[in-house]
C-alpha positions as CSV (number, residue, x, y, z in Angstrom):
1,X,83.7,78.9,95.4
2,X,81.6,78.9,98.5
3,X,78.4,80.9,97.5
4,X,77.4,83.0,94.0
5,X,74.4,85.2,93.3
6,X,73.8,86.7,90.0
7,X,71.9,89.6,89.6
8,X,70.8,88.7,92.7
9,X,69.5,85.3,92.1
10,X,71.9,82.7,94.7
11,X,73.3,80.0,92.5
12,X,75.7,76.9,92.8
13,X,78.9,77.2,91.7
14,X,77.7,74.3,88.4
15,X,74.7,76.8,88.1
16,X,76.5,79.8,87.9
17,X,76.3,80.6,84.2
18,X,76.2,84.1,82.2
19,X,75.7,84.4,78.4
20,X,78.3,83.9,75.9
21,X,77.2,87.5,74.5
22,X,78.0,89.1,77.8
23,X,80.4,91.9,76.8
24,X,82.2,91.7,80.9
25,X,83.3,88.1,79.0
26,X,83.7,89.1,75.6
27,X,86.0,92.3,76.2
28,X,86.9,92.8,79.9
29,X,83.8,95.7,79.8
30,X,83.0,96.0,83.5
31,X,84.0,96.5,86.6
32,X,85.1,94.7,89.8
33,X,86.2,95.0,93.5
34,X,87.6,92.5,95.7
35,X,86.6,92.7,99.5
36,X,87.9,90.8,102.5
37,X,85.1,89.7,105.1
38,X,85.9,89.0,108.7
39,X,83.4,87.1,111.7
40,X,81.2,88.2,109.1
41,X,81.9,91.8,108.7
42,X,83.3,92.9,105.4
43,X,86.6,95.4,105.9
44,X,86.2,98.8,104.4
45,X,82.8,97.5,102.7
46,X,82.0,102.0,102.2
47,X,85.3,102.3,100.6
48,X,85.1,99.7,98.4
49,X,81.5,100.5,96.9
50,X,82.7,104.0,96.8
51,X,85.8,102.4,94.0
52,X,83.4,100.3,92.3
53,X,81.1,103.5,91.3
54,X,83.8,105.6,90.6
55,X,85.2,103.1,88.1
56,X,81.8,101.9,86.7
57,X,81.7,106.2,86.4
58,X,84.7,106.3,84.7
59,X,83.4,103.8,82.3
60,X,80.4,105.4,81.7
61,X,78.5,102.2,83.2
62,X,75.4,102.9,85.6
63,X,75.4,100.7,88.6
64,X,72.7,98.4,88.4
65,X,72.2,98.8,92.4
66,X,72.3,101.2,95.1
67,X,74.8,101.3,97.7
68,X,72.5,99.7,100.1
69,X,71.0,97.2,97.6
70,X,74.8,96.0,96.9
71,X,75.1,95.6,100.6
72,X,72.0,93.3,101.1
73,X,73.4,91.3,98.1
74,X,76.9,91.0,99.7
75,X,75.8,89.9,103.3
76,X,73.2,87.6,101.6
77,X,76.0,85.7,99.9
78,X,78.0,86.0,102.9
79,X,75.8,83.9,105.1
80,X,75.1,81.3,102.3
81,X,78.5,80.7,102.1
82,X,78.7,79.7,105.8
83,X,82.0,80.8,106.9
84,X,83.2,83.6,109.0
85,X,86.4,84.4,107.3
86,X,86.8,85.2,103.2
87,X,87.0,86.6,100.6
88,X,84.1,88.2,98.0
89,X,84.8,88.8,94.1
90,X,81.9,91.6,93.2
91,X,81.5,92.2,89.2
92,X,79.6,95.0,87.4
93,X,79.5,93.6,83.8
94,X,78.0,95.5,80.6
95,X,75.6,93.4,80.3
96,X,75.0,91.1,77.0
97,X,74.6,92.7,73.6
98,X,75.2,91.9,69.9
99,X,78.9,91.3,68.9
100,X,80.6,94.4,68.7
101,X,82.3,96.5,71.1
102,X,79.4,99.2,71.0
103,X,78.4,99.6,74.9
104,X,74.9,101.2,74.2
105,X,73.9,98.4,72.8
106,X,74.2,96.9,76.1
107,X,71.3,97.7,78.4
108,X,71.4,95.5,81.5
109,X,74.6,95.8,83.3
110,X,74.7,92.4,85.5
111,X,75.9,92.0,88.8
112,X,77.7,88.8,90.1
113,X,79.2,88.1,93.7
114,X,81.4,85.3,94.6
115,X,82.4,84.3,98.0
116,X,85.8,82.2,98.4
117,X,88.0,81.4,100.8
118,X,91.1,82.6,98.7
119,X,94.2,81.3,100.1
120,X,96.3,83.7,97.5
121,X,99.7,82.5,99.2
122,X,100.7,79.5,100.6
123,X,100.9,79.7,104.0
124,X,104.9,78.2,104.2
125,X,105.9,81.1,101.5
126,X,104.1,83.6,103.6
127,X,106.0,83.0,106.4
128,X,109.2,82.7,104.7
129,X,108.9,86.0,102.1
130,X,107.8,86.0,98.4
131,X,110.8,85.6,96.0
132,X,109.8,88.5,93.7
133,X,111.2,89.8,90.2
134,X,110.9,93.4,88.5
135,X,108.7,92.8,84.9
136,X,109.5,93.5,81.6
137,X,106.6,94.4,81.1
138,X,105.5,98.2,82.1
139,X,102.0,99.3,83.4
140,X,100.0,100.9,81.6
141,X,100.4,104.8,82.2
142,X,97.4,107.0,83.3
143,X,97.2,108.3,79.8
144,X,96.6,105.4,78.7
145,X,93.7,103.4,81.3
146,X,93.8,105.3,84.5
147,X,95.0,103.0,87.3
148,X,92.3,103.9,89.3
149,X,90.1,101.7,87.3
150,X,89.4,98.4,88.4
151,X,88.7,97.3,85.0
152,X,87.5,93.6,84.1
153,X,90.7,93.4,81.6
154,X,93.9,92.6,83.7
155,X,95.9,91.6,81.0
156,X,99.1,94.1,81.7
157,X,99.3,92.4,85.5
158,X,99.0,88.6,83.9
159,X,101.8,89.0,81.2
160,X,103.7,90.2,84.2
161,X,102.5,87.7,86.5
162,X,103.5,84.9,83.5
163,X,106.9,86.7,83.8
164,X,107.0,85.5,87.6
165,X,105.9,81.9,87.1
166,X,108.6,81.8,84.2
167,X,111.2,83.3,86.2
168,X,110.5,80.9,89.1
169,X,109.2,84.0,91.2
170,X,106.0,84.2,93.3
171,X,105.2,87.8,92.0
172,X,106.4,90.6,89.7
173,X,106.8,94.5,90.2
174,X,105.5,96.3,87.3
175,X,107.1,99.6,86.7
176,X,105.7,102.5,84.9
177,X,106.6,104.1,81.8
178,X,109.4,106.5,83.3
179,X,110.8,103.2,84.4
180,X,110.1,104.1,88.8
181,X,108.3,101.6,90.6
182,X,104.3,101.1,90.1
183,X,103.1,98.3,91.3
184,X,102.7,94.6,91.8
185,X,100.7,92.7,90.0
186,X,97.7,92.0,92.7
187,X,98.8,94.4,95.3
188,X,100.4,97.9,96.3
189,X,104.4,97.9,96.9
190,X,105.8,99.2,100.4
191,X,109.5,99.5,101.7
192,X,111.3,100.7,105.1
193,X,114.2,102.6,104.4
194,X,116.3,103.7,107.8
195,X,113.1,103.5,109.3
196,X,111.0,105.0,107.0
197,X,107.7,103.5,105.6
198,X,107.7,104.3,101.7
199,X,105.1,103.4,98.8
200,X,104.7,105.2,95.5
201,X,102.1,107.4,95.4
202,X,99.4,106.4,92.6
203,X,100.2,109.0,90.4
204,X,102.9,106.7,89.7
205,X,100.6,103.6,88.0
206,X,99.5,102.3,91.7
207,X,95.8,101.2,92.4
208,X,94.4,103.6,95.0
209,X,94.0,100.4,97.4
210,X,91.7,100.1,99.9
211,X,94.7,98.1,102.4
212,X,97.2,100.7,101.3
213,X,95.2,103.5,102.7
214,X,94.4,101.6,105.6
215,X,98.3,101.1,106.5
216,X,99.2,104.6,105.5
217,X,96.2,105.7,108.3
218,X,97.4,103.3,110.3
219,X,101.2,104.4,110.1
220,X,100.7,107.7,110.9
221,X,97.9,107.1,114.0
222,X,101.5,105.2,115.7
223,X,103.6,108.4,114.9
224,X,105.8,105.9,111.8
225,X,107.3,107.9,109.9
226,X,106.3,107.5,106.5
227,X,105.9,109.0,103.1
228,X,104.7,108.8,99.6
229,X,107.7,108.9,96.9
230,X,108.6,107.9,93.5
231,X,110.7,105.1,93.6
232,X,113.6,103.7,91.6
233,X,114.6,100.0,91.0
234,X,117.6,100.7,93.2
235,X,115.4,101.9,95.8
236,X,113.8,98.3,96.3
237,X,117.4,96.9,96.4
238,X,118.8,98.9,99.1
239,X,115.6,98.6,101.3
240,X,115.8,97.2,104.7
241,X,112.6,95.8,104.3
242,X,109.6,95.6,101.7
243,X,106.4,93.8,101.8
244,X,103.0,94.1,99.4
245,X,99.5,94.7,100.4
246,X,96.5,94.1,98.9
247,X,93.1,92.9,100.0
248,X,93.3,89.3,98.4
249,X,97.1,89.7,99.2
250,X,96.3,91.0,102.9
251,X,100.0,91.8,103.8
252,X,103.0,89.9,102.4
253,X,106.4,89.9,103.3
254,X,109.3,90.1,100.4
255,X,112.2,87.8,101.1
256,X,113.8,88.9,97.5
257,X,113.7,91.3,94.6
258,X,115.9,90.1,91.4
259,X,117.9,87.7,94.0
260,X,118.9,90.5,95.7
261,X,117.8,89.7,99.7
């Protein structure tokens, strides 16, 4: 950890405490986004305070900050962390309350920002492909948590993520409850197929990521042909290529899916 402010206080990463009653800590109740920053200039920095209110919304959790407020915050811990190139953790907790799930017992949400570096990859696996597997375990449908909640509690991507490190794998594909592709466990799954650029859409169990929408824009400003479907298993097999994007991830090729290459 290069730099930390909480609730706008800066902080050393041995300072950096929160209370044990802190309801973000005690049951994943907040919210979070992950931005990448680069010569200083955070990518998509709108977008991604956009996400975080809609999911603090969702939640029924008011924002502790404005927009701008949560960008003076941001490029404050930016410059403290004295690097030009990373990666920021921003948290929207519930604030500390009495044991018990009750959120209005909760009355100052807190607000934490971490700058890293965040190698996510090694840089050899990068460049050779990620050996990836297809979970057991099935993402959570919309009915259930709306994917489009970045939600504090990522316990459906870790057991699938344990899956990988079991399995030997870098990552894991999570698919949804029809059994079609979802997503990854960090990230947003692509393919080319015949020269087509293909990721499920998100009414499928995919984040709406902020990366994604920036390579769909980008596909279709270069006249690639492209499109949002449902996809099967089999689909990932036969594909020519397939790679996973995220904004920790950045963009990752896959060298195998299930040891097929």
């Amino acid at each position: 950890m290069l730099a930390c402010t909480i609730d706008g206080r800066p902080c050393t990463m041995a300072e950096a405490t929160i209370p044990v009653t802190d309801h973000g800590l005690l049951y994943g109740d907040g919210v979070f986004e992950g931005l990448r920053f680069y010569n200083g200039k955070v990518f998509r920095l709108a977008a991604h305070l956009n996400r975080l209110e809609d999911s603090a919304r969702a939640i029924a959790l008011s924002l502790p900050l404005s927009h701008e407020a949560m960008t003076q915050t941001i490029q404050a811990a930016i410059a403290d962390s004295n690097v030009n190139h990373g990666y920021i953790r921003l948290l929207v907790t519930r604030g500390s309350g009495p044991l018990g799930i009750d959120p209005s017992t909760c009355s100052n949400p807190r607000t934490i920002v971490i700058v890293d570096e965040l190698k996510m990859v090694d840089p050899a696996d990068r460049a050779r492909g990620l050996k990836v597997i297809i979970a057991a375990t099935r993402r959570l449908s919309a009915d259930q948590f709306d994917p489009r909640i970045k939600s504090l509690n990522y316990l459906n991507q870790i057991m699938a993520r344990i899956e990988a490190q079991v399995a030997g794998a870098h990552e894991a594909i999570l698919l949804n409850q029809a059994g079609r592709v979802a997503e990854g466990t960090a990230d947003n799954v692509f393919i080319v197929k015949r020269g087509i650029l293909m990721t499920p859409p998100t009414t499928e169990g995919a984040l709406d990521g902020i990366t994604r929408s920036a390579i769909l824009e980008v596909a279709a400003r270069e006249g690639i042909a492209m499109r949002e479907a449902p996809l099967a298993v089999f689909d990932l097999y036969t594909a020519d290529e397939c790679f996973l994007s995220g904004t920790g991830a950045e963009l990752i090729p896959v060298a195998s899916i299930g040891g097929r290459a």
